[in-house]
C-alpha positions as CSV (number, residue, x, y, z in Angstrom):
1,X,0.0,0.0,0.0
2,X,1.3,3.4,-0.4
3,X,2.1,5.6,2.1
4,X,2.0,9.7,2.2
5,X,5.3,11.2,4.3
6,X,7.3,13.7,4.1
7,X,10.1,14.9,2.3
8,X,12.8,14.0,5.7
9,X,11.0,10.9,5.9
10,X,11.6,10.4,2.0
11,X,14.9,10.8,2.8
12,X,15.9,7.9,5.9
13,X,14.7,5.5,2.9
14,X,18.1,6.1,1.3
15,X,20.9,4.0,2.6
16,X,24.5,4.0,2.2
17,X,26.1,2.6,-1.0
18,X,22.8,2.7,-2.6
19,X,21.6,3.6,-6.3
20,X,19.0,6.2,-6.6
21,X,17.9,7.2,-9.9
22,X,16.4,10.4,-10.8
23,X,13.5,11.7,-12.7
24,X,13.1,15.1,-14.8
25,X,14.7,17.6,-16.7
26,X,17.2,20.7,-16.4
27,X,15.8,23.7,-14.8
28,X,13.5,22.1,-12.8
29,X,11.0,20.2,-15.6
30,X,9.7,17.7,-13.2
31,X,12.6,17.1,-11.2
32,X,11.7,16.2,-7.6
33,X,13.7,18.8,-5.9
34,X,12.5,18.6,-2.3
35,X,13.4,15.1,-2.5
36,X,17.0,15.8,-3.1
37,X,17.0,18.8,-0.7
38,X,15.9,16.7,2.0
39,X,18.7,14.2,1.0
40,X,21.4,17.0,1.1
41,X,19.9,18.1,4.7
42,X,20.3,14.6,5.9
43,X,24.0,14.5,5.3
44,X,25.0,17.9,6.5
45,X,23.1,16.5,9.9
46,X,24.2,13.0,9.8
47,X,26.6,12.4,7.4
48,X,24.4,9.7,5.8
49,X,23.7,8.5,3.2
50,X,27.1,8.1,2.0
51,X,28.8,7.0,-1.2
52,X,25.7,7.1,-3.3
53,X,25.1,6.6,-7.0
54,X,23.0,9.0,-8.6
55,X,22.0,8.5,-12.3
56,X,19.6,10.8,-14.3
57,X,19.2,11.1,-18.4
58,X,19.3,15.0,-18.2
59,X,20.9,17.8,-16.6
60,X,19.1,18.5,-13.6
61,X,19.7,21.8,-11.5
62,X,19.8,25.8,-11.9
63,X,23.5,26.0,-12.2
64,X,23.4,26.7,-8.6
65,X,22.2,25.2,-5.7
66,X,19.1,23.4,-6.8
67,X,18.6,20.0,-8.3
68,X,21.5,17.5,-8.3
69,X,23.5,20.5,-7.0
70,X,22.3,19.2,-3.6
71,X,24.7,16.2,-3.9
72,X,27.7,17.9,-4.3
73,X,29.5,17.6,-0.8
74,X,32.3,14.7,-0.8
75,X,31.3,12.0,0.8
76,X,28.1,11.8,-0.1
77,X,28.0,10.7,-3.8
78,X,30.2,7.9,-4.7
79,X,29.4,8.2,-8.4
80,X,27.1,10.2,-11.2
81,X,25.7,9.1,-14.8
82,X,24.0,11.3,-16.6
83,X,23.4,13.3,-19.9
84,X,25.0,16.8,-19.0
85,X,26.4,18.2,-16.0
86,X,26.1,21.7,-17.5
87,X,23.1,22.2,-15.1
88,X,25.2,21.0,-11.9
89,X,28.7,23.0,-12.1
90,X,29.6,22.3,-8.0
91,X,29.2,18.2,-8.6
92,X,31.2,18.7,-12.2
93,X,34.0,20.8,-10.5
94,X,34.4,17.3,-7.7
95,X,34.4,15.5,-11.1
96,X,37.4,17.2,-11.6
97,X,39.7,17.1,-8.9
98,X,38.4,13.2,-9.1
99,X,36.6,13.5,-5.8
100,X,33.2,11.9,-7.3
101,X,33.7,9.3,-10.4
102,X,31.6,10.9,-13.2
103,X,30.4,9.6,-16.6
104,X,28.3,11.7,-19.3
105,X,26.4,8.7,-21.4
106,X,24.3,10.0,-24.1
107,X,20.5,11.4,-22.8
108,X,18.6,9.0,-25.2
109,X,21.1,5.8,-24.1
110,X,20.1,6.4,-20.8
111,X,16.9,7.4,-21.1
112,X,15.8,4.1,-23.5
113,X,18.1,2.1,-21.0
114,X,15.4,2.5,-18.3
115,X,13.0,0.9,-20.9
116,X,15.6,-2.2,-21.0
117,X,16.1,-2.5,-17.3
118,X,12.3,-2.0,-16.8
119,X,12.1,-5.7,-18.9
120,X,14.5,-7.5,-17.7
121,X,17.0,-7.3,-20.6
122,X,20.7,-6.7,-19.8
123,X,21.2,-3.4,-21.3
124,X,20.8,-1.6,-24.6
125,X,22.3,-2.0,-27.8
126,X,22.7,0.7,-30.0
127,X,25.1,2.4,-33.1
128,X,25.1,5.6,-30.8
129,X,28.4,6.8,-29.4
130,X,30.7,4.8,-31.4
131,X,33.9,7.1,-33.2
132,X,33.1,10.1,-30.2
133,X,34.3,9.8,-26.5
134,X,32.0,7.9,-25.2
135,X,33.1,4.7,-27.0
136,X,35.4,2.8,-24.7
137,X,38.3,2.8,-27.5
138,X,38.4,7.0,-26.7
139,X,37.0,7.4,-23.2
140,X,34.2,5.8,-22.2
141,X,32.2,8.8,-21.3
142,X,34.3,8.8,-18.5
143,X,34.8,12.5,-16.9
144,X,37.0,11.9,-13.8
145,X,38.8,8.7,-12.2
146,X,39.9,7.3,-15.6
147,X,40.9,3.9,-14.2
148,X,37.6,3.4,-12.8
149,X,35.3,0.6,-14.6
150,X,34.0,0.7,-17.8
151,X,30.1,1.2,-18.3
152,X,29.8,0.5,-22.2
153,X,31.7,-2.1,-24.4
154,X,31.9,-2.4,-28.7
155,X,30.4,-5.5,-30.3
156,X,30.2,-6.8,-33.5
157,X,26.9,-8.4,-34.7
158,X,26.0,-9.2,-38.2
159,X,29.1,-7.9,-39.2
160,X,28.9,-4.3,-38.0
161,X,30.3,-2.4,-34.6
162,X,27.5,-1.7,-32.3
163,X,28.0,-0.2,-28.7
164,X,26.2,-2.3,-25.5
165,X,25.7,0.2,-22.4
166,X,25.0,-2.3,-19.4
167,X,22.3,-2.4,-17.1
168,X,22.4,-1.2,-13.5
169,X,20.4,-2.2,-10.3
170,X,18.3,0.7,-8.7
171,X,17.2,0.7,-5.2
172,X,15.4,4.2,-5.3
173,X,13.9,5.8,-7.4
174,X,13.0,9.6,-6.8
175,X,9.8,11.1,-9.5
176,X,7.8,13.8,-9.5
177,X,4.3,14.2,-10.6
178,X,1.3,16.5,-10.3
179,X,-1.5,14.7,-8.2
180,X,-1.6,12.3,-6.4
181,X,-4.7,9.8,-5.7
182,X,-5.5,7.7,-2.6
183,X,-4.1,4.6,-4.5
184,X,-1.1,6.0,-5.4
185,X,-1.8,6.7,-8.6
186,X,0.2,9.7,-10.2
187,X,-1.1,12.2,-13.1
188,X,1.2,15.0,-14.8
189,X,-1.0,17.6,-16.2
190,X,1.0,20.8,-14.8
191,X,4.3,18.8,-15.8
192,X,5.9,20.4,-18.9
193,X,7.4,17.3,-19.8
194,X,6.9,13.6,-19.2
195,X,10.2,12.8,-19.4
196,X,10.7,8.5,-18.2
197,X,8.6,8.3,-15.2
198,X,7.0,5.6,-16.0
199,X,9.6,3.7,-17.1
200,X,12.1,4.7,-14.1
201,X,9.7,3.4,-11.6
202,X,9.0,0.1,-13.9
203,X,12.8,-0.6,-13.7
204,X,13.1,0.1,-9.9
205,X,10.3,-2.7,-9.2
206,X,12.1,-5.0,-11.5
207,X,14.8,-4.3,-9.3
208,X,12.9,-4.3,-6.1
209,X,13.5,-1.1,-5.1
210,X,11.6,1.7,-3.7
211,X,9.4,4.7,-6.0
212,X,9.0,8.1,-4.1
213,X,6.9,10.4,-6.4
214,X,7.1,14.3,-4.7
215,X,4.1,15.8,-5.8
216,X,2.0,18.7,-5.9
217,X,-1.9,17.7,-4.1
218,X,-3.6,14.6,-3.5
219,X,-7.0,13.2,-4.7
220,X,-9.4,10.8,-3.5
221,X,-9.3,7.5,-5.0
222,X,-10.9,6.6,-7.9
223,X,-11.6,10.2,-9.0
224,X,-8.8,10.7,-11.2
225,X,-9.4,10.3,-14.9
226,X,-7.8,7.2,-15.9
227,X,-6.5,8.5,-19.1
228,X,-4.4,11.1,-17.4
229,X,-2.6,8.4,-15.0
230,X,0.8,8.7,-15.8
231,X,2.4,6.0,-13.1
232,X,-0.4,3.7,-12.0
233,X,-0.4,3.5,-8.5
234,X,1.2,-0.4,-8.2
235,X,4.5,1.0,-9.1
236,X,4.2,4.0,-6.5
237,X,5.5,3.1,-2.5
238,X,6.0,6.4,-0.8
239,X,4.5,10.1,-2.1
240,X,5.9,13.2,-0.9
241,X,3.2,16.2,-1.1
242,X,5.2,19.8,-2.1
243,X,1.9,22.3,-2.3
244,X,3.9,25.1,-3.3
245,X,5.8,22.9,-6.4
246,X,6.9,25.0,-8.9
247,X,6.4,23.4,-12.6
248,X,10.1,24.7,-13.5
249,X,12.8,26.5,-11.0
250,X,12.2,29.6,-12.6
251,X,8.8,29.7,-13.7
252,X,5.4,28.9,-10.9
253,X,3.3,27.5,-14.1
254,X,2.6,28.4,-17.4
255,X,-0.3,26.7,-19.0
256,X,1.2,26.7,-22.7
257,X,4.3,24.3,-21.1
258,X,1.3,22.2,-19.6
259,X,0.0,22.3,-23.0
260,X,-3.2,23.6,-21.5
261,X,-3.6,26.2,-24.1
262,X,-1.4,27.9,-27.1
263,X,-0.6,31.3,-26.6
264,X,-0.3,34.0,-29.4
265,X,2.8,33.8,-31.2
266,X,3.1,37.8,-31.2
267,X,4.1,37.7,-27.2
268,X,7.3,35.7,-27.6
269,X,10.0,37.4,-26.6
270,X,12.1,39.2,-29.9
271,X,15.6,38.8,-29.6
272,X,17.8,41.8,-30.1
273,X,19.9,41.9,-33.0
274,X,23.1,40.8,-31.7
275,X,25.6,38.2,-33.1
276,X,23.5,35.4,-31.1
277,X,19.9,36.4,-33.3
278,X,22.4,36.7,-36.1
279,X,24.0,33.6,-36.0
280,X,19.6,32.2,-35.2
281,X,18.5,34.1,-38.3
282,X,22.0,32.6,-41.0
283,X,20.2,28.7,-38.9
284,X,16.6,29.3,-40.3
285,X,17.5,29.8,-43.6
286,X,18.3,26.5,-43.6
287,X,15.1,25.5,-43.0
288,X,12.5,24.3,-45.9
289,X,9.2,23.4,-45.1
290,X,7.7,20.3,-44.4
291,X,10.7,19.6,-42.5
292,X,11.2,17.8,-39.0
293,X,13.6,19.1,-36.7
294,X,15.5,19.8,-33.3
295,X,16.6,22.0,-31.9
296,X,18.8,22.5,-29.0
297,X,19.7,24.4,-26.1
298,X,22.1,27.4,-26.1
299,X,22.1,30.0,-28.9
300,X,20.3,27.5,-30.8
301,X,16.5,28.1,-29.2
302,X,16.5,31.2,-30.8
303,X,15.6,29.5,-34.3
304,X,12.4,29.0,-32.6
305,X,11.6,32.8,-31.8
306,X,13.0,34.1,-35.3
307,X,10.8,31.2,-36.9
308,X,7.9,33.4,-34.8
309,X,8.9,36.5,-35.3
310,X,9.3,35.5,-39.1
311,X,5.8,33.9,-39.1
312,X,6.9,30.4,-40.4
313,X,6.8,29.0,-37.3
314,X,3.8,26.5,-38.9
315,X,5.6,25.6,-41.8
316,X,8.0,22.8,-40.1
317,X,7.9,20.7,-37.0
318,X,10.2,21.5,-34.5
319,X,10.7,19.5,-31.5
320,X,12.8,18.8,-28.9
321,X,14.3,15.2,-27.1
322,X,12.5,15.7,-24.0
323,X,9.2,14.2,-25.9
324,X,8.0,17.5,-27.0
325,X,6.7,17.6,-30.9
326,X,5.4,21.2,-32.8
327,X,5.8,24.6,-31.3
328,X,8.7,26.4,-30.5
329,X,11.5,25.6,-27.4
330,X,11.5,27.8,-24.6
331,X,14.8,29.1,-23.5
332,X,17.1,29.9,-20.9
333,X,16.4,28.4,-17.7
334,X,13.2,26.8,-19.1
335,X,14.9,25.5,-22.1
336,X,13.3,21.8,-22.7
337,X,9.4,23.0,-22.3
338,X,8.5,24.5,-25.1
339,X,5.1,26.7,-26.2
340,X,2.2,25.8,-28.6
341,X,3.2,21.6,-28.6
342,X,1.3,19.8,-30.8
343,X,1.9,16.6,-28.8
344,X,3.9,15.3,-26.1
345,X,5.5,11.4,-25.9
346,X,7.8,9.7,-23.2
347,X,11.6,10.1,-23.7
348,X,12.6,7.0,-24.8
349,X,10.4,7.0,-27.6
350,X,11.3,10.5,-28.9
351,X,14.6,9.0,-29.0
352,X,13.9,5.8,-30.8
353,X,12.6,8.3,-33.2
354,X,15.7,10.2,-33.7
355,X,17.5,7.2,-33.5
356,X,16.1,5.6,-36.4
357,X,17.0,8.8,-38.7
358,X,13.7,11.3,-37.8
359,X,15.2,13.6,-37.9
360,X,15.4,16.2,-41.5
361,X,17.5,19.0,-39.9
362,X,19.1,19.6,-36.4
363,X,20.5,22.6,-34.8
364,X,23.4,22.2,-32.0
365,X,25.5,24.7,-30.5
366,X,29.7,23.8,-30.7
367,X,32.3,25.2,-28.5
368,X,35.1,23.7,-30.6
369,X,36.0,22.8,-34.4
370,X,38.7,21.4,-36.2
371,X,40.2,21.0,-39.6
372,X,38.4,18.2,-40.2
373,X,34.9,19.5,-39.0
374,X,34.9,17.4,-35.7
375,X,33.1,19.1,-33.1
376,X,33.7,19.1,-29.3
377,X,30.5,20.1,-26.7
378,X,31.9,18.4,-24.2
379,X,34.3,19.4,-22.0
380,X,36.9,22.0,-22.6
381,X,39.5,24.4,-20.5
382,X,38.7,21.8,-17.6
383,X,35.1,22.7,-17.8
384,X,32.9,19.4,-17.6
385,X,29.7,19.8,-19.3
386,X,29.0,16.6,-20.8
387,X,26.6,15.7,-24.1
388,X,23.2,15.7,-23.0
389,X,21.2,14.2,-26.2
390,X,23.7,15.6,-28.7
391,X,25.4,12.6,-29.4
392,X,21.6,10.7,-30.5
393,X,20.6,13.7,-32.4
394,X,23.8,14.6,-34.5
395,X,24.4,11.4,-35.6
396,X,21.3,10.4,-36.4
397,X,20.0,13.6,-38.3
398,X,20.0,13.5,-42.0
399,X,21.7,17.1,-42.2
400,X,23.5,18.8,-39.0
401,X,24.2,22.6,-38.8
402,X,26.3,23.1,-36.0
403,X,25.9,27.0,-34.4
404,X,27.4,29.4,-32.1
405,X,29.3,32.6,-32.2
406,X,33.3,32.7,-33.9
407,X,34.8,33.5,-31.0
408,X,34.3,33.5,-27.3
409,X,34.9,35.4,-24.3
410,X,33.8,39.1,-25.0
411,X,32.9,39.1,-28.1
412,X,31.1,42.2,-29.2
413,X,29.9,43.0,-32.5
414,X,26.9,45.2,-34.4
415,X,24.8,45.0,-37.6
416,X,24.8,48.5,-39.4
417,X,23.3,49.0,-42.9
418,X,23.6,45.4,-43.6
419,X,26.7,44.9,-42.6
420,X,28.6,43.4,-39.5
421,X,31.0,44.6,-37.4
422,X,33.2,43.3,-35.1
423,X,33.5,46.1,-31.8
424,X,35.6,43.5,-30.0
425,X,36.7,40.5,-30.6
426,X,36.7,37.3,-28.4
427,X,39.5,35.9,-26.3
428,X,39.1,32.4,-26.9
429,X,38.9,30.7,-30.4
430,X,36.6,28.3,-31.1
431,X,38.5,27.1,-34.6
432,X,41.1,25.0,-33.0
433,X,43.8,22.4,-34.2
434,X,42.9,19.7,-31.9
435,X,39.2,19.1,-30.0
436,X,39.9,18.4,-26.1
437,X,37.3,16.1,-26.3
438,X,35.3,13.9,-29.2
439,X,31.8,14.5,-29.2
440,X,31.0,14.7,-33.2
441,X,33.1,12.7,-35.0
442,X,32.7,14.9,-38.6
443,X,34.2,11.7,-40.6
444,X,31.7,9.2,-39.2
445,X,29.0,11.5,-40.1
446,X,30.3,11.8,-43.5
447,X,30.7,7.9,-44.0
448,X,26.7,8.0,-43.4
449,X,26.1,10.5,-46.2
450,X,25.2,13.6,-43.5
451,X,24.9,16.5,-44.7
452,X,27.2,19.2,-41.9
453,X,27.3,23.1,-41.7
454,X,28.4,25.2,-39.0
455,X,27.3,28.7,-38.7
456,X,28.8,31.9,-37.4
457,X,28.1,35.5,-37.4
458,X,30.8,36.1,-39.7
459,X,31.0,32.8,-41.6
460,X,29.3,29.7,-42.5
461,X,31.8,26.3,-43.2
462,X,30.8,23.0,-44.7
463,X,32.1,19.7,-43.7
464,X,33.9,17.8,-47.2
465,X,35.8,14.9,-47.3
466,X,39.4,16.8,-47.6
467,X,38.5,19.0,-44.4
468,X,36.2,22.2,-43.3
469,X,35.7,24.5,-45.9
470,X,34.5,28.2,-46.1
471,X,31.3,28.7,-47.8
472,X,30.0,32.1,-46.9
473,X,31.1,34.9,-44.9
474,X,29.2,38.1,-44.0
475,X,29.1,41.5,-45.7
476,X,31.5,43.8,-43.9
477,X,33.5,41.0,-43.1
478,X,37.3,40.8,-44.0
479,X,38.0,37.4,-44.8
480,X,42.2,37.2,-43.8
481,X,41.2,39.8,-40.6
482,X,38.1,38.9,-39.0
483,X,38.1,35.1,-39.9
484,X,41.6,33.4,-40.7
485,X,43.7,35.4,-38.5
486,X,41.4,33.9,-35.8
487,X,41.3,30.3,-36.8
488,X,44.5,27.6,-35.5
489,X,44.4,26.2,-39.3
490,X,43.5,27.3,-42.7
491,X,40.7,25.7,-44.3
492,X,39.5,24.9,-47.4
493,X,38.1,28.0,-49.7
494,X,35.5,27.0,-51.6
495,X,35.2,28.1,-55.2
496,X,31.9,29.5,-55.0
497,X,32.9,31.5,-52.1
498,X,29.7,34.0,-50.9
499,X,28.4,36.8,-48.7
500,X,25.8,35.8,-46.6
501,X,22.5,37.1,-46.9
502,X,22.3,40.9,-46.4
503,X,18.6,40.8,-44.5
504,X,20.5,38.8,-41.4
505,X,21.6,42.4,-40.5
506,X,19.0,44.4,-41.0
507,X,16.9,44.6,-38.2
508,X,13.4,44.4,-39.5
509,X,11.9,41.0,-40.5
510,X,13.5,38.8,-43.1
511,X,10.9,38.2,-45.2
512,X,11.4,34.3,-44.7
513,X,7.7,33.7,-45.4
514,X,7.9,34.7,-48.7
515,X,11.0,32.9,-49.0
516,X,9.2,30.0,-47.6
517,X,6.7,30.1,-50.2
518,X,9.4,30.2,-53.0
519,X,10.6,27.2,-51.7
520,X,7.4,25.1,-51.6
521,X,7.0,26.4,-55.1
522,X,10.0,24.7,-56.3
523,X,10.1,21.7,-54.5
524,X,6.1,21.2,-56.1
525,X,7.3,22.1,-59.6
């Protein structure tokens, strides 16, 4: 029978050594944060519980104090998998002085491996991750404590190299719903994501473990609509009632992330015209319609708001690997809701989706290049960040453009009668010789027919067999100034060497509607 306690009673039920896995995502998207507070409180009081294993598919904090943040004091985690420690920068810098063993394992691996475990099958096999860091003939995925054990291994079925990520025993797992009933029987309606809740507390009664679900009221039996049960209640032990639950840790509840109603597209926010929108407006010309696409987090969710502001945002499907399909991703600290969804599906299965080629177009932020066009997300100037779904989306994706600004660290630039300017340029480069760490492996992707382009302010590159090669490069723009004097290696000049479109600075509207149409027009001729 289920029981209602409370969140330091939640917490006693968490004994040394033990595995807890996690549900939710990022900034708060379901993520059971008084459970994890009241862990934290335990061990500043007792020192228990010790030497814990926490795994979650996603990023979970406000790169602060909130969410997995909560773990990081030695001594009380032992080890973390997960996507992305992006969200979590106090357990990534233990990770690096090797005071917590850490691994970042692809979001959809982990996210479909709770599907496997939930079955009974030993693990998941799967073509995602090989030739990038986490395949064990690189690293592993490994972020600290590189002698520590190995959690994937390469096989060879049928003739062809596959990775197997093994299966793990959970004792706890810690959810988060909306309602509660009597019965123990969980609903999500305020959630802006479903994340793997249901298949998280499947695999921890396979394992004969415990499911806490932190929620936000309870009902009486029997009077919640059976449709909207999300965790039926012979999965749930322990419920842990929050009333003042916040749907993200930024935001008390919007109804458009509930999917309760679509808002007007005319009160997103517009995005100043700075290299970021420019780099967001160079992305969506990209885009054709009828095309299904992701987009991820960074200075890519502002294809979604241009999209808006361009009203084509009903032309293509955008969605994101939280489970979230049509509409446009939210951003910043809410980045992985999204407005104006069309539909909404568990995790795993957005990723079997992507996984199985999906995907038309994707859109992912790099911090590094290199001659060749590998790309590197990861980890860089002993920064741990990890991959989040990145690995399952860009090597599954039919064509890749890979965004972000040219250079880093104080970059300043403006758009003035069509032109760009650079006011100051970045410290860091971005172009280097050598990636510090594997995350897109540009030659793989190229083996598979994928179609690459990475997109700057200044200059857009396409990935060819003999190396990365300069396609376009914005009006204004001094090509051995502002571009190669800032790049460790000289690449390839293409032949049909360009200026990029001239509306990207202007700031007014593109026009991209009309553009749109001219594209439908030829595509139907």
């Amino acid at each position: 029978m289920m029981q209602v306690i409370d969140a330091k009673q939640s917490s006693q039920l968490i004994g040394d050594g033990q595995t807890v896995i996690i549900g939710g995502s990022g900034s708060g998207h379901a993520v059971p944060d008084a459970l994890l507070k009241a862990i934290q409180e335990r061990y500043l009081a007792e020192a228990h519980p010790r030497g814990i294993t926490s795994i979650h598919p996603v990023g979970l904090g406000d790169r602060g104090e909130l969410g997995a943040n909560h773990f990081a004091h030695e001594g009380l985690l032992k080890r973390i998998v997960c996507g992305t420690l992006s969200d979590a920068p106090s357990i990534a810098a233990l990770a690096s002085q090797d005071l917590v063993e850490a691994y970042t394992l692809p979001q959809g691996v982990l996210s479909q491996l709770t599907r496997e475990i939930a079955g009974g099958r030993p693990g998941l096999i799967t073509h995602v991750g090989l030739h990038t860091f986490v395949d064990p003939r690189l690293e592993g995925g490994r972020q600290s404590c590189w002698d520590s054990e190995s959690l994937v291994e390469v096989l060879e079925l049928d003739g062809r190299e596959w990775l197997y990520y093994r299966a793990f025993h959970i004792d706890v797992a810690l959810l988060r719903g909306t309602t509660a009933d009597e019965d123990g029987n969980i609903s999500m309606e305020d959630e802006a994501i479903w994340g793997e809740m249901l298949s998280m507390a499947q695999a921890t009664k396979k394992c004969g473990g415990k499911v806490i679900v932190q929620v936000k009221q309870m009902a009486k039996a029997g009077t919640l609509a059976a449709k909207t049960v999300k965790i039926p209640g012979i999965l749930v032990d322990y419920v842990v009632v929050v009333p003042d639950q916040m749907q993200t840790f930024q935001t008390m509840y919007n109804p458009s992330y509930a999917g309760a109603l679509k808002v007007s597209t005319s009160g997103f926010p517009r995005l100043a015209l700075d290299a970021r929108k420019i780099v967001a407006r160079r992305c969506a010309m990209e885009i054709a319609p009828g095309l299904i696409c992701n987009i991820g987090s960074g200075i890519c969710t502002g294809v979604g708001l241009v999209a808006a502001e361009e009203d084509v945002l009903d032309q293509f499907t955008l969605t994101n690997e939280q489970g979230l399909i049509g509409g446009a991703p939210a951003f910043g600290l809410d980045a992985g809701a999204a407005w104006n969804y069309d539909a909404i599906v568990d995790q795993p299965y957005q990723f079997d989706f992507y996984d199985g080629g999906g995907l038309d177009l994707a859109f992912l932020s790099f911090v590094e290049i290199d001659p060749t066009g590998n790309v590197n997300i990861s980890r860089f100037k002993d920064r741990i960040i990890g991959i989040g779904g990145f690995v399952n989306i860009s090597q599954n994706a039919k064509s890749m453009v890979f965004a972000g600004t040219f250079t880093a660290g104080g970059l300043e630039t403006s758009a003035v009668g069509g032109e760009l300017r650079i006011e100051n340029e970045g410290r860091f480069r971005r172009f280097v010789e050598t990636v510090e760490q594997l995350t897109y492996n540009a030659e793989y992707g190229l083996s598979r027919e994928q179609e690459v382009t990475y997109i700057t302010e200044r200059a857009v590159f396409r990935a060819t067999a003999a190396g990365l090669e300069l396609v376009e490069y914005a009006p204004g723009i001094n090509i051995e100034r502002d571009i190669l004097a800032h790049m460790d290696f000289q690449p390839l000049i293409s032949k049909e060497l360009k200026e990029m479109d001239s509306r990207i600075f202007v700031d007014k509207p593109m026009g991209l509607n009309q553009s749109f149409r001219d594209k439908y027009a030829m595509v139907n001729q």
